[in-house]
C-alpha positions in Angstrom: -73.9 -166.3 5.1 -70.5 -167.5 5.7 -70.0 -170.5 8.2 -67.1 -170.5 10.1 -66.5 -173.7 13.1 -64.0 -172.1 15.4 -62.1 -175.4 17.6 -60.6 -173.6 20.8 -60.1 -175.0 23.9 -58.6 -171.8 25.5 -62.1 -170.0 26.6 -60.3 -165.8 26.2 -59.3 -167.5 22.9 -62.4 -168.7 21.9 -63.9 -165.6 22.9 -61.7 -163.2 20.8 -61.7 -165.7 17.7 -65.4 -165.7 17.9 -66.2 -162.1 18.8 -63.9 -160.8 15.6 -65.0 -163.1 13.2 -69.1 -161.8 14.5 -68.0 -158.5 13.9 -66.7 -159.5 10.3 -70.2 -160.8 9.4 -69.5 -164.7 9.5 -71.4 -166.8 11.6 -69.9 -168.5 14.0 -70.2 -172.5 15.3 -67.7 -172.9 18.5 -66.5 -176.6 19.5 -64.0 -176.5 22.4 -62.3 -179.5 21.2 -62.0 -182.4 18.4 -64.8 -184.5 19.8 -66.9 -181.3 19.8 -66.1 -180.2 16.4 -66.2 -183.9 14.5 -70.0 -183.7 15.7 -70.8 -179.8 14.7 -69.5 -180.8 11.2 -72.2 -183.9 10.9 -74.7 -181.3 11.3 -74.2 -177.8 9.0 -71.9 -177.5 5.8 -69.1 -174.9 6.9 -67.3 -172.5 4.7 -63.9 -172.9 6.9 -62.6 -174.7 9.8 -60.1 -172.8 12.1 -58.3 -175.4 14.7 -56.3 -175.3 17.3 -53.7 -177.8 16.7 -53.5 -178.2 21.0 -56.6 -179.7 21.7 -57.1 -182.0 24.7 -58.1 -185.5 23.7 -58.2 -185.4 20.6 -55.1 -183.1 19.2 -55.5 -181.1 16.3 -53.6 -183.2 13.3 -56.1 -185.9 14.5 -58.9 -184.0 14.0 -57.2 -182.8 10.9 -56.9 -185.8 9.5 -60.2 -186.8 10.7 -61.6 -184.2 8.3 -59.2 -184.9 5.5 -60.2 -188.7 5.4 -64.5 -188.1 5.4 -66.0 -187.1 2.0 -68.4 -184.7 3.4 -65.9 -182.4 4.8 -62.7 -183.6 2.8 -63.2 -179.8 0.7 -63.6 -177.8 3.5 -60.7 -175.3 4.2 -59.3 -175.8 7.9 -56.5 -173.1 9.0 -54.3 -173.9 11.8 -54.9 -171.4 14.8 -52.1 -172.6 16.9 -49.7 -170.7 19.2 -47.0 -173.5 17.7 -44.5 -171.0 16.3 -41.5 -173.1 15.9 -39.8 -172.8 12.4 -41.4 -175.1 10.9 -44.7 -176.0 12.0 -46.2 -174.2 9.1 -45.5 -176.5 6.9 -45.8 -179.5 8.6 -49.1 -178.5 9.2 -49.5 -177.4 5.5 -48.2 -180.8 4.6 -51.1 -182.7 6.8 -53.8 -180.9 5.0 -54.0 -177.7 6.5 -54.7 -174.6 3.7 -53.1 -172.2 5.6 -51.4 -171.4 9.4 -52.5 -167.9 11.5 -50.3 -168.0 15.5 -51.7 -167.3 18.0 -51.8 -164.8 19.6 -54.6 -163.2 16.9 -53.5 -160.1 15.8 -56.7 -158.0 15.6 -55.5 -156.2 12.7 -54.3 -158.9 10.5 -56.9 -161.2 11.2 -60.1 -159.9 9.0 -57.5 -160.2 6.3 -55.9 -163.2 6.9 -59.5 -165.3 7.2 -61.0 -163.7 4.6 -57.8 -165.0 2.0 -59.3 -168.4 2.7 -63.3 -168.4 2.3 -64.1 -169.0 -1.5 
């Protein structure tokens, strides 16, 4: 089965995210923030990451990079969920390792599609 770790610190958020991606079939790790998720990835190989680039703490391009930098989870997918929808974030996000951007707020009928583009 498809693993997904979902990093949302914004509990309605979370919720939606989670419940969708359930109803799609995928199973679901949460982590509601960087901390959180740089410890669920020690312990279960996911398939993708989706992460909110405003975390507390720890802010999502550090987490990114975070990621980016550790062999074991260096391969792994992570999409920016982000309500950053300023021209241009895209790609700066793109250009920091991310494989692809979906804003917030989730559109429930774009999103099946939109994950589903990035799980191998």
């Amino acid at each position: 089965m498809t693993q997904i770790l979902v990093v949302e610190d914004n509990p309605m958020n979370m919720e939606l995210a989670v419940d969708l991606l359930e109803t799609y079939g995928y199973e679901i790790t949460p982590a509601e923030d960087g901390f959180k998720a740089l410890e669920r990835v020690k312990g279960t190989k996911f398939d993708l990451i989706l992460l909110d680039m405003q975390l507390p703490g720890m802010d999502g391009p550090e987490v990114l990079e975070k990621l980016k930098a550790d062999p074991a989870t260096s391969a792994v997918p992570v999409v920016a969920l982000t309500a950053h929808a300023m021209s241009g974030d895209a790609a700066r996000f793109m250009e920091a390792g991310c494989a692809g951007y979906i804003s917030k707020p989730i559109d429930v009928h774009q999103f099946k599609s939109e994950v589903a583009q990035y799980i191998k």
